[in-house]
N, C-alpha and C positions, 0 to 999 in steps of 0.2 A: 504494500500500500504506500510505505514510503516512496518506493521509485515511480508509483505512477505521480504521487503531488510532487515531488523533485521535475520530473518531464515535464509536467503540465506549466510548473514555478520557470523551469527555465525556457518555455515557450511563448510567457509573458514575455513582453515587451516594458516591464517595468522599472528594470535597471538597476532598482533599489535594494541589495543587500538585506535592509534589516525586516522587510517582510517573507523574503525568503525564511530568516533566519527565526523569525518568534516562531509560523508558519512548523518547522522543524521541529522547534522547539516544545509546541505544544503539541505537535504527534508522538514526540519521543515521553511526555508527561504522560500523555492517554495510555503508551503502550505498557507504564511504569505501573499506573492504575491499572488497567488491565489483571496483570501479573502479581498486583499485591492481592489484588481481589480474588484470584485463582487459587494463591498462596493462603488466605484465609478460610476459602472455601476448602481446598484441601485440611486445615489442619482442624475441621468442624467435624469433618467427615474423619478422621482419623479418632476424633476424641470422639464421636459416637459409637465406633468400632471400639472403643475400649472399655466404653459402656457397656457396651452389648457382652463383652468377654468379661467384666466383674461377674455382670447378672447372670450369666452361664455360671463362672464358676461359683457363684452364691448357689446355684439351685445343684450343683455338682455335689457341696457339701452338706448339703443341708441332711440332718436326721430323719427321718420317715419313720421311725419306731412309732410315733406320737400320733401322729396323722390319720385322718378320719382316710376312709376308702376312695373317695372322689378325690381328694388333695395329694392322697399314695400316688392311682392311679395319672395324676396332673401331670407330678413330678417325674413318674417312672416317661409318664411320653415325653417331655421338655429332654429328659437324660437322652433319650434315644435318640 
């Protein structure tokens, strides 16, 4: 995407340096947002994955001696 506004920037007839340059400047910003936002997304989704592997291993140890037959039975299919 950069190289097409760079062609299009340099097929101005505008002369001017410094609208090339904010122009750059503020794709190169977008593309930093982009990337943090990707980066935060990834590390939501990681911490939910580790979520999910406490509550596995919570229901891995849990006792069942105590447990009524519906809560046994809950547990034994969650184990499987």
């Amino acid at each position: 995407m950069i190289d097409v506004v760079t062609k299009k920037m340099d097929d101005m007839s505008s002369g001017s340096g410094e609208v090339k340059n904010a122009l750059l400047t503020f794709i190169g910003h977008a593309n930093n947002s982009k990337s943090h936002k990707q980066m935060i997304r990834d590390e939501m989704l990681k911490l939910e994955q580790e979520k999910l592997k406490v509550e596995e291993d919570k229901i891995m140890m849990m006792d069942t001696s105590m447990m009524a037959p519906d809560q046994l039975a809950y547990i034994q299919f969650r184990r499987s």
